[in-house]
DSSP file (Angstrom, degrees, kcal/mol; ACC not computed):
  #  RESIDUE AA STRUCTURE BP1 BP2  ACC     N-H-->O    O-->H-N    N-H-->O    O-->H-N    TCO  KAPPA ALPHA  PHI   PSI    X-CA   Y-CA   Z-CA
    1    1 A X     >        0   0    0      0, 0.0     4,-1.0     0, 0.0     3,-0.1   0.000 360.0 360.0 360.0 -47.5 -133.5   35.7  191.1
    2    2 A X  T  4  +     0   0    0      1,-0.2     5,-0.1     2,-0.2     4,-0.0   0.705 360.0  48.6 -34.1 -37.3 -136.1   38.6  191.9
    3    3 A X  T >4 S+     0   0    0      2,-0.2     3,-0.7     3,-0.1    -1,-0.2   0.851 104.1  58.1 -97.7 -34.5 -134.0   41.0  190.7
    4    4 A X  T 3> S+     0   0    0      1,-0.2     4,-0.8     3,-0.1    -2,-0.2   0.901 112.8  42.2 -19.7 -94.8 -133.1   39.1  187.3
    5    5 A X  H 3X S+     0   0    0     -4,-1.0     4,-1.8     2,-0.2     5,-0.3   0.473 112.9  49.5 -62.7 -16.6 -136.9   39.1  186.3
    6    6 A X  H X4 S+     0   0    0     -3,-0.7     3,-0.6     2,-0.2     5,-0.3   0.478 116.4  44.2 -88.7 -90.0 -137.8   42.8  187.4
    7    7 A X  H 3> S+     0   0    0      1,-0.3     4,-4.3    -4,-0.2    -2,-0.2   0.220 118.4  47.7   3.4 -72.7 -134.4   44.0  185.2
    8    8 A X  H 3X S+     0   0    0     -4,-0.8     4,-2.0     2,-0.2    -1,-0.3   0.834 116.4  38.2 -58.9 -63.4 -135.8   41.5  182.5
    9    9 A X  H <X S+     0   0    0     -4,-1.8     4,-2.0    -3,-0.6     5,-0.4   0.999 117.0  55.6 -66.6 -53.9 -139.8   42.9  182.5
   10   10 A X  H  > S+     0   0    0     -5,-0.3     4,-1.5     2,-0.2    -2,-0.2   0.936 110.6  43.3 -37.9 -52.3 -138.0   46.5  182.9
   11   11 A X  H >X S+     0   0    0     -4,-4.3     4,-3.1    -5,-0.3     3,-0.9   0.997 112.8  53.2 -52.2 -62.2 -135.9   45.8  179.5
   12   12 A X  H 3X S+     0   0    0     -4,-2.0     4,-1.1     1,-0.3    -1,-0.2   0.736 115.7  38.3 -72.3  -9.6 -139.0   44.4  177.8
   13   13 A X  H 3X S+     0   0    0     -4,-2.0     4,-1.2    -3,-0.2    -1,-0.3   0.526 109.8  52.5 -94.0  -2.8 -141.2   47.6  178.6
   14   14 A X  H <X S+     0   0    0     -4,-1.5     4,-2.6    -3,-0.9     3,-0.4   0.889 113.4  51.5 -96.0 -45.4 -138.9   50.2  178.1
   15   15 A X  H  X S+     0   0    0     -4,-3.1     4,-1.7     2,-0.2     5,-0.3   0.991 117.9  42.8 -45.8 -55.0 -138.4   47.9  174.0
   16   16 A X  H  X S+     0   0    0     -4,-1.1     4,-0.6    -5,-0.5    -1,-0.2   0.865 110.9  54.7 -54.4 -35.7 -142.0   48.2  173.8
   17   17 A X  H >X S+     0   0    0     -4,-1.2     4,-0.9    -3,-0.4     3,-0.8   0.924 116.0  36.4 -35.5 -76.9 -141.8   51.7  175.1
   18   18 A X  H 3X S+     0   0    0     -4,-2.6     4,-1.8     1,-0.2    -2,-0.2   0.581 109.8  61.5 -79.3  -9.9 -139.5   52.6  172.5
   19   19 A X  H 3< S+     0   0    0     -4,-1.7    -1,-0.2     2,-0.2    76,-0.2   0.631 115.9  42.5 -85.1 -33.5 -141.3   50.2  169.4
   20   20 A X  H << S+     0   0    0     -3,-0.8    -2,-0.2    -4,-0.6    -1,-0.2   0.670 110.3  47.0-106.8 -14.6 -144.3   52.4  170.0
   21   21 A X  H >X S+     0   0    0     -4,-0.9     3,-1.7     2,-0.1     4,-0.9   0.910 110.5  56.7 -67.9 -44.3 -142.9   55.7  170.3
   22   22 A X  H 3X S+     0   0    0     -4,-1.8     4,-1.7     1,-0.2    72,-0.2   0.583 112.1  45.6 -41.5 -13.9 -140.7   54.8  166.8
   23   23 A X  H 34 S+     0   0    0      2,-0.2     4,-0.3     1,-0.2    71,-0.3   0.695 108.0  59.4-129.6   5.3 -144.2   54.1  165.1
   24   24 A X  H <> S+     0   0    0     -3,-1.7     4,-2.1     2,-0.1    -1,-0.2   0.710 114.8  34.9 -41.1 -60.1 -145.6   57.4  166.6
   25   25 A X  H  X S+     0   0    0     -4,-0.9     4,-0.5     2,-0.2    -2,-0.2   0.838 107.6  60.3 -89.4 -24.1 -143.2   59.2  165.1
   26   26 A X  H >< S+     0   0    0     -4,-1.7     3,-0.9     2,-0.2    -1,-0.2   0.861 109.3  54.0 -13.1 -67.3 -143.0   57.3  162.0
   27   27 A X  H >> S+     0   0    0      1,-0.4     3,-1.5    -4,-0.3     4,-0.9   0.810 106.9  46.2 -40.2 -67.2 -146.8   58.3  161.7
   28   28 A X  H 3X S+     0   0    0     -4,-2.1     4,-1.2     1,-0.2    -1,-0.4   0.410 103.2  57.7 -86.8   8.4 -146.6   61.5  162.0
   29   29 A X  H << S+     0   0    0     -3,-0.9     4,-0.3    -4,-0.5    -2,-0.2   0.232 104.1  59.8 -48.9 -11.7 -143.7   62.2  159.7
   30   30 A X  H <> S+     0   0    0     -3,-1.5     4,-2.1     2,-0.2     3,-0.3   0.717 108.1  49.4 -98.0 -30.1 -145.9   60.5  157.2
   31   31 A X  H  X S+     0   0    0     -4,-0.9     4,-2.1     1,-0.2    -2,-0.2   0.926 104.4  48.5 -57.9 -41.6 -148.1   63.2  158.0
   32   32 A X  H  < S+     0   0    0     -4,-1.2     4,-0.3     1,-0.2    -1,-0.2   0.431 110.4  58.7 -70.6  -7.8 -146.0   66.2  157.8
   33   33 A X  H >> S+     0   0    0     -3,-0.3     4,-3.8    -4,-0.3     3,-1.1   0.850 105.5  47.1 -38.5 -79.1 -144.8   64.9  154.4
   34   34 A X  H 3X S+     0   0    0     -4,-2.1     4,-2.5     1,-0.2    -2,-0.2   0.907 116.7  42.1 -43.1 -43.4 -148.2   64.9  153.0
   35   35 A X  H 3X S+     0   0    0     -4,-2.1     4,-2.2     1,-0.2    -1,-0.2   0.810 114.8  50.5 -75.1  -7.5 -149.1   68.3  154.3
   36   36 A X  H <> S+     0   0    0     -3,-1.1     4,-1.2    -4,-0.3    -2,-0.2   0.709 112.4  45.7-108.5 -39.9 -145.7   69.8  153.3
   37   37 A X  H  X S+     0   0    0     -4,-3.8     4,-2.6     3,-0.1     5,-0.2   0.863 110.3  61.2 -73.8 -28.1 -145.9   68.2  149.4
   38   38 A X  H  X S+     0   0    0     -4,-2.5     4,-3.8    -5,-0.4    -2,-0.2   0.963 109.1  37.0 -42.5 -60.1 -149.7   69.6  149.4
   39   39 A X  H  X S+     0   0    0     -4,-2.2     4,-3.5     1,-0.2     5,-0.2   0.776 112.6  61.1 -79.9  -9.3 -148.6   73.2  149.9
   40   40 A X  H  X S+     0   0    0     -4,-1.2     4,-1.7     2,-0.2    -1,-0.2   0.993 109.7  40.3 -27.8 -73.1 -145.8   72.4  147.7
   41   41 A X  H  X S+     0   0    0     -4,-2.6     4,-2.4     1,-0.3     5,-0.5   0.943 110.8  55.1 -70.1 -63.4 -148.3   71.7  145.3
   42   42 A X  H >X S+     0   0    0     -4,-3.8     3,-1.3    -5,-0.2     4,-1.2   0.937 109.8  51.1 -29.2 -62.1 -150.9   74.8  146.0
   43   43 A X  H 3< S+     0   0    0     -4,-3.5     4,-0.4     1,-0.2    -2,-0.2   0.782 102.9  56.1 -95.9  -7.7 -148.3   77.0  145.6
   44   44 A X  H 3< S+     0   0    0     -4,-1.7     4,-0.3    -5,-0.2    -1,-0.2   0.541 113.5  49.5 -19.2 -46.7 -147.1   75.4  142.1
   45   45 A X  H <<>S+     0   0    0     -4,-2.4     5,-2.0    -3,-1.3     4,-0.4   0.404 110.0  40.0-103.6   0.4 -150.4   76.1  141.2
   46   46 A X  T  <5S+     0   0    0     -4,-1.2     3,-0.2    -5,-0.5    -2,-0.2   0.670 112.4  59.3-106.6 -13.1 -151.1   79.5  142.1
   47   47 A X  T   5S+     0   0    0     -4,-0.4    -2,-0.1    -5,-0.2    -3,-0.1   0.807 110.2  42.5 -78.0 -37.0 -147.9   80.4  141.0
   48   48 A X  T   5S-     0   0    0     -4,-0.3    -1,-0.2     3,-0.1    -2,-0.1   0.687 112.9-116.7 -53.8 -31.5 -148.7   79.1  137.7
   49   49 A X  T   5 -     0   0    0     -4,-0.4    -3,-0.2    -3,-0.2     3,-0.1   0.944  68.3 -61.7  14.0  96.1 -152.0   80.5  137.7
   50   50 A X  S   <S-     0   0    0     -5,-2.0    -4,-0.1     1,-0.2    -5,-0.1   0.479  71.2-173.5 -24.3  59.7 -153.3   77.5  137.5
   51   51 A X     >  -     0   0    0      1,-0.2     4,-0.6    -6,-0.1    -1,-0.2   0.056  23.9-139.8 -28.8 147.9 -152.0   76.3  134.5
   52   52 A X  H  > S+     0   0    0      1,-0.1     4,-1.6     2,-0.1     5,-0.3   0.480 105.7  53.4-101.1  16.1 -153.5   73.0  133.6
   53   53 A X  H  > S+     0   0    0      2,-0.2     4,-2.0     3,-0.2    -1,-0.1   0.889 108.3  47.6 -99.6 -25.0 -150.1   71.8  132.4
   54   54 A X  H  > S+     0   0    0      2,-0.2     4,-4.1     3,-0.1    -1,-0.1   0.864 114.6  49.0 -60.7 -59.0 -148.7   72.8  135.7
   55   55 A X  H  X S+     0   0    0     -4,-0.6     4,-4.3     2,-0.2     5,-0.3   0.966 111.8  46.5 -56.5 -54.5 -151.7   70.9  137.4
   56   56 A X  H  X S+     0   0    0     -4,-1.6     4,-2.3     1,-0.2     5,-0.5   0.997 106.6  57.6 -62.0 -61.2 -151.4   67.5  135.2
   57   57 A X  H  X S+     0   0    0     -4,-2.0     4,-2.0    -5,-0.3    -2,-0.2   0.928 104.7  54.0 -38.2 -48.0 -147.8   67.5  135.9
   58   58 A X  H  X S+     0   0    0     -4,-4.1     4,-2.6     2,-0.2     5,-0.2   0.994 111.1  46.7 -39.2 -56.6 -148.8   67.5  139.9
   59   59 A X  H >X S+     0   0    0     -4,-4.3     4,-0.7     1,-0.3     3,-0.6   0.924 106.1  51.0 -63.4 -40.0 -150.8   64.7  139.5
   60   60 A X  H 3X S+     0   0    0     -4,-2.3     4,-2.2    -5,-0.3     3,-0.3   0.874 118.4  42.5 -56.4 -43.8 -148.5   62.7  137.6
   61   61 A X  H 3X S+     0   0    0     -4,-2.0     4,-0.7    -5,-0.5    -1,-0.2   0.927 112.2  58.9 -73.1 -28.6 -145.7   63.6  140.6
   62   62 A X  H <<>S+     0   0    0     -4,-2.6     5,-1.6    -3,-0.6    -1,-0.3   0.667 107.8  41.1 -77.1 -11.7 -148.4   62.9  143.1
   63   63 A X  H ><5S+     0   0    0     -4,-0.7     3,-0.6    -3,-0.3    -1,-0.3   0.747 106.6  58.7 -90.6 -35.2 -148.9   59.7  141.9
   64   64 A X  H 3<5S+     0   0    0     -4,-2.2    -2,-0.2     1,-0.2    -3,-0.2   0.766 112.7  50.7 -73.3 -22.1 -144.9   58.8  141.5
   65   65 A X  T 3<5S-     0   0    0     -4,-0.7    -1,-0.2     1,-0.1    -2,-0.2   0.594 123.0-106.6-110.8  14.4 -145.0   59.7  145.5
   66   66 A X  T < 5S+     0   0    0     -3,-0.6    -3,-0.2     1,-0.2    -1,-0.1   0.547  79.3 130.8  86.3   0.9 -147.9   57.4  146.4
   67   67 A X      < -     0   0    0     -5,-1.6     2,-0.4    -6,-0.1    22,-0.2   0.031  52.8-141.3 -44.9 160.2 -150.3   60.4  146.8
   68   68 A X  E     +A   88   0A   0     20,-1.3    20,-5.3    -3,-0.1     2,-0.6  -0.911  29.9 175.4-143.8 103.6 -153.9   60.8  145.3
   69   69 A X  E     -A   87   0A   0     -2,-0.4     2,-0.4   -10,-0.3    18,-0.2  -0.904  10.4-170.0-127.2 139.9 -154.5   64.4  144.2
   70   70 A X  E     -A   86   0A   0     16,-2.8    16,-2.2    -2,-0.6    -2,-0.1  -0.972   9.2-151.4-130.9 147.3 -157.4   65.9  142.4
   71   71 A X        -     0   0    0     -2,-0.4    13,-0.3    14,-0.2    -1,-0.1   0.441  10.4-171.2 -83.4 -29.2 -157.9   69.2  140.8
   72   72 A X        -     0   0    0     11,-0.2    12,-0.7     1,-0.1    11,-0.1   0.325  21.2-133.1 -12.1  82.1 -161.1   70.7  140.6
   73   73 A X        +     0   0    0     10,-0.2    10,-0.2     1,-0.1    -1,-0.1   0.084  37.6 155.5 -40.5 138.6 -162.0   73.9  138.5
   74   74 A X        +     0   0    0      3,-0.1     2,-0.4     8,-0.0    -1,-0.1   0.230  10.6 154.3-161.2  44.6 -164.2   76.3  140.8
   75   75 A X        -     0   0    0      7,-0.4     6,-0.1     1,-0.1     3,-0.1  -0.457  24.7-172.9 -69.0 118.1 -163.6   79.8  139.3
   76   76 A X  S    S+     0   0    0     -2,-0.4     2,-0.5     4,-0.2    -1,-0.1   0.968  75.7  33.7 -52.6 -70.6 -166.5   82.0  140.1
   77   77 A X  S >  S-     0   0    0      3,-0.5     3,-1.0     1,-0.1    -1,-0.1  -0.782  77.5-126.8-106.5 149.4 -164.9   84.7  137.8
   78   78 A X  T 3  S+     0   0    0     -2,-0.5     3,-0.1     1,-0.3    -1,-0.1   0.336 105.4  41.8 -90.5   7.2 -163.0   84.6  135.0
   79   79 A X  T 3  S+     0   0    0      1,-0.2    -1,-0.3     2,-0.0     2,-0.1  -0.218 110.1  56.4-145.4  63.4 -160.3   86.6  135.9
   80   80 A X  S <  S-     0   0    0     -3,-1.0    -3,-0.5     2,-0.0     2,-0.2  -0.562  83.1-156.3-168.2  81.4 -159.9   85.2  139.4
   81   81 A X        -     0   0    0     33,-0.2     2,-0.2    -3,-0.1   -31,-0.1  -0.633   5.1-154.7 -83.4 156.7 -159.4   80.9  138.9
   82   82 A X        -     0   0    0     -2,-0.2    -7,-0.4   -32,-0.1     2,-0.2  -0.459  14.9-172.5-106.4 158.0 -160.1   79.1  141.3
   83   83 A X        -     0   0    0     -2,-0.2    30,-1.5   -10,-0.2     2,-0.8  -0.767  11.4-157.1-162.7 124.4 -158.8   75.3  142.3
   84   84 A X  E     - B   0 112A   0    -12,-0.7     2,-0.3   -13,-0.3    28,-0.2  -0.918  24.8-158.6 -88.2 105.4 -160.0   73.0  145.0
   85   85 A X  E     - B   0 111A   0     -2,-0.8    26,-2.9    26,-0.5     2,-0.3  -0.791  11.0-169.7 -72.0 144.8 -157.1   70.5  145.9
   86   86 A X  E     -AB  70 110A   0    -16,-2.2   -16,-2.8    -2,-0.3     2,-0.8  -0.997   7.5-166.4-137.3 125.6 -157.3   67.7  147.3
   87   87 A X  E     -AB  69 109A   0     22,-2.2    22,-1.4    -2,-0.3     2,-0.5  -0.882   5.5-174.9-117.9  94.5 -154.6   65.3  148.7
   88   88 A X  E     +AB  68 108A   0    -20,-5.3   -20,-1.3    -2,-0.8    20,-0.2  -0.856  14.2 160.6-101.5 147.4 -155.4   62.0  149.5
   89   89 A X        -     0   0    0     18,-1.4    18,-0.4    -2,-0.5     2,-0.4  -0.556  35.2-122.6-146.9-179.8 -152.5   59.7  151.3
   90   90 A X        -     0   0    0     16,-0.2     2,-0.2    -2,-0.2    16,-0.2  -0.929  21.8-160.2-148.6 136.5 -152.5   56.5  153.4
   91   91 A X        -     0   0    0     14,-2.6     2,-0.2    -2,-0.4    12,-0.1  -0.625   9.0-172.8-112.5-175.3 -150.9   56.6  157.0
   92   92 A X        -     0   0    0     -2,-0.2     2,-0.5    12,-0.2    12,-0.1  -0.835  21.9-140.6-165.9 159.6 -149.9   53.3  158.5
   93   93 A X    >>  -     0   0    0     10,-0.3     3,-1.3    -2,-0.2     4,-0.7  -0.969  20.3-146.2-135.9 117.1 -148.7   52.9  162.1
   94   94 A X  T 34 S+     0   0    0     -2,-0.5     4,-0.3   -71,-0.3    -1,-0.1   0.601  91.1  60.8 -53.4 -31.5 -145.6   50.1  161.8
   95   95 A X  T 34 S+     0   0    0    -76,-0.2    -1,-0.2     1,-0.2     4,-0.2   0.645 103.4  45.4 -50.6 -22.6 -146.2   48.5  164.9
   96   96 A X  T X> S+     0   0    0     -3,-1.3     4,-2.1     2,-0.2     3,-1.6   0.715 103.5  73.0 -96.6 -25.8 -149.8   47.2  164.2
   97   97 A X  T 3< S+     0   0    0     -4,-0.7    -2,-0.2     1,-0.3    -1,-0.2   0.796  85.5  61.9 -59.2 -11.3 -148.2   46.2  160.9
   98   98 A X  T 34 S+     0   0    0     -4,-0.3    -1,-0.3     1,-0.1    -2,-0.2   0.982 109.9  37.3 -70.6 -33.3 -146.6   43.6  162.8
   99   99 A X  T <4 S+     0   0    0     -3,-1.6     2,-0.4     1,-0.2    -2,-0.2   0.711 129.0  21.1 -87.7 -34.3 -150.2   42.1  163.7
  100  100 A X     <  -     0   0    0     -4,-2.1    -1,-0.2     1,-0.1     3,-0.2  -0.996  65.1-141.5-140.9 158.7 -152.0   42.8  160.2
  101  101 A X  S    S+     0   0    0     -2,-0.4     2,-0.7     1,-0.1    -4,-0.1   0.713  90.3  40.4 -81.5 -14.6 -150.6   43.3  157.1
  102  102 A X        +     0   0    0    -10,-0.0     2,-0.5     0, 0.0    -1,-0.1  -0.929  69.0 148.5-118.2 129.5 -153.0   46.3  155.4
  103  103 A X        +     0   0    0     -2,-0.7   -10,-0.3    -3,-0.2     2,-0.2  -0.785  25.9 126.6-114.4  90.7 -153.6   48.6  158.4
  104  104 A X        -     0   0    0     -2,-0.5     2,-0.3   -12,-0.1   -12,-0.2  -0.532  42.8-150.1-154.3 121.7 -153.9   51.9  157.0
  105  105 A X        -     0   0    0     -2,-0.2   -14,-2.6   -15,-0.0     2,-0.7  -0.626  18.9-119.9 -70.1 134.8 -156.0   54.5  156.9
  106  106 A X        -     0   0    0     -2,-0.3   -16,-0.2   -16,-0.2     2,-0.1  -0.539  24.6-173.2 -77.2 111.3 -156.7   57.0  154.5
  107  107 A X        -     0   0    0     -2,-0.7   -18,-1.4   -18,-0.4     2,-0.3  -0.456   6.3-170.2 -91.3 171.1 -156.3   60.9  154.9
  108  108 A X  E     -B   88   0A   0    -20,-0.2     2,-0.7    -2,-0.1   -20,-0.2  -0.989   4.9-174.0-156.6 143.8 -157.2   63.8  152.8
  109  109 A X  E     +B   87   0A   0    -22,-1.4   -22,-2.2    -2,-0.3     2,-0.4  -0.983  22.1 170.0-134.7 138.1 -156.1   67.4  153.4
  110  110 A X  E     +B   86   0A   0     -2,-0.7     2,-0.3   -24,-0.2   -24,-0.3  -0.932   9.8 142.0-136.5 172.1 -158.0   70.0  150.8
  111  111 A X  E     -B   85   0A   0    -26,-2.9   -26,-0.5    -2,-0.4     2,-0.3  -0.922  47.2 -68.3-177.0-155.4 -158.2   73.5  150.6
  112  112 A X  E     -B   84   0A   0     -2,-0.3     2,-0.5   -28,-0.2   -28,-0.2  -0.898  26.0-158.2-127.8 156.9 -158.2   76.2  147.7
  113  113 A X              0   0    0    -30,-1.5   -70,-0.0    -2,-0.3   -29,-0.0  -0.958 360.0 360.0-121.9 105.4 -155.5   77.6  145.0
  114  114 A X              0   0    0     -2,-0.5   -33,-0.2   -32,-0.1    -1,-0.1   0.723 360.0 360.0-150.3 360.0 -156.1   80.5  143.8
C-alpha cells in the first residue's frame, strides 16, 4: 500500500512539474514573439524611412496581432527622422489562469527607428 501512494504523489508532482514548466514556456514564447514582431516593425520603419504610411499600416497590423504600438515623431534634424516605438503586449502565465481568469500583465519594449 506504501508503495501505491508514493508512485501516486510521485505521478501527481512530476504533472505539476510539467503544468508549470508548459506555462513557463508558454510565457516566454509570448515574449520572444513580441520582441521579434517589434524589430519586425523598427526595421519596416527605417527601411521606409519612416514613411507615415508604412507606420499607420504597423499599427493597424499591431492591433490585428493583439499588440499596442505607438509611433512618436522625435527627429532632431530634418534630414535624420527619428521614431520612438513603443510595443505594448499582455503576457499571461496559463497555469494561474486556472485560478483567475484576467491574470495578465502588461509589457512594453521601446526603443528608436531611425
Amino acid at each position: 500500500m506504501r508503495l501505491a501512494i508514493e508512485l501516486f504523489a510521485m505521478a501527481i508532482t512530476i504533472t505539476l512539474g510539467c503544468l508549470l514548466l508548459s506555462s513557463m514556456i508558454t510565457s516566454g514564447n509570448q515574449v520572444a514573439d513580441a520582441r521579434e514582431y517589434y524589430n519586425v516593425v523598427v526595421n519596416r520603419i527605417e527601411d521606409s524611412y519612416c514613411n507615415e504610411d508604412v507606420i499607420r499600416e504597423c499599427i493597424n497590423e499591431a492591433e490585428n496581432k493583439g499588440y499596442q504600438l505607438s509611433v512618436k515623431d522625435v527627429t532632431m534634424y530634418n534630414d535624420n527622422p527619428s521614431k520612438l516605438v513603443v510595443l505594448s503586449y499582455n503576457v499571461t502565465f496559463p497555469i494561474l489562469n486556472m485560478f483567475n481568469k484576467d491574470n495578465k500583465k502588461q509589457a512594453v519594449i521601446e526603443g528608436y527607428a531611425r
